[in-house]
C-alpha positions in Angstrom: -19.7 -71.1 -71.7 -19.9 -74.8 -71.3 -17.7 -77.5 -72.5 -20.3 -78.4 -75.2 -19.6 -74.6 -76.9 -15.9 -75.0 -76.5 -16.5 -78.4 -79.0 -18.3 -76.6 -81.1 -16.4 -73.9 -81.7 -13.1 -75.8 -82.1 -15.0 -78.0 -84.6 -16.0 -75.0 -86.8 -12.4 -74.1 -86.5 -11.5 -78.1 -87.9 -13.9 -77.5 -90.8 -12.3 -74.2 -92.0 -8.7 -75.5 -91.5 -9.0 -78.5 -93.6 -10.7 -76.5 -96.5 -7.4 -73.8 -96.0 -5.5 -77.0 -96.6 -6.8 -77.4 -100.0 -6.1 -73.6 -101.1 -3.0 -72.6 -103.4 0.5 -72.4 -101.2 0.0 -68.3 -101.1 -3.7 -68.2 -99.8 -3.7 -71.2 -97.9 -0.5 -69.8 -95.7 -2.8 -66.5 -95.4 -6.1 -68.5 -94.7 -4.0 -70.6 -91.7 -2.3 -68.3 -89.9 -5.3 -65.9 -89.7 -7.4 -69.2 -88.8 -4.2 -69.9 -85.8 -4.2 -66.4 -84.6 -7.8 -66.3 -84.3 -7.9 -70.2 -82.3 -4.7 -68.9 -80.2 -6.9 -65.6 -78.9 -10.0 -67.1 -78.3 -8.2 -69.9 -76.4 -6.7 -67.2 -73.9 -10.0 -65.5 -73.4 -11.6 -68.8 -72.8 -8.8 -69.6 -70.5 -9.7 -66.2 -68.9 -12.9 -67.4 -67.8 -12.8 -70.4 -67.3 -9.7 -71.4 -65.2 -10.3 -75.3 -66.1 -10.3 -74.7 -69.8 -7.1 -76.6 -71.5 -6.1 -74.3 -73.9 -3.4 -77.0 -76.0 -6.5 -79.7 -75.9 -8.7 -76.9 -77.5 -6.1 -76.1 -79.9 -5.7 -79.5 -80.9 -9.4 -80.1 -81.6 -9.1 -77.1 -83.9 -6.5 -78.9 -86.0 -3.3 -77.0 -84.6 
């Protein structure tokens, strides 16, 4: 995967965290944490194959 993907993906992730924001307290809590679990494992597989891949700068762009 290229850098290019890496953007693309964490900006997909940016898009569904802010509209989490703007759920009730209940489903937003649900909608985040399954939104951070998801962003924490694809950030140690991408760190898996690519050993220059910054896993807290991807997390960051995701909005974590």
């Amino acid at each position: 995967m290229t850098r290019q993907h890496f953007i693309t993906i964490a900006a997909t992730f940016k898009v569904n965290v802010a509209c989490a924001r703007h759920l009730a307290e209940q489903e937003r809590n649900a909608a985040l944490d399954a939104l951070s679990q998801t962003a924490t494992d694809l950030a140690a597989e991408f760190a898996r194959i690519n050993p220059r891949f910054d896993r807290s700068r991807f997390l960051l762009a995701c909005g974590f």
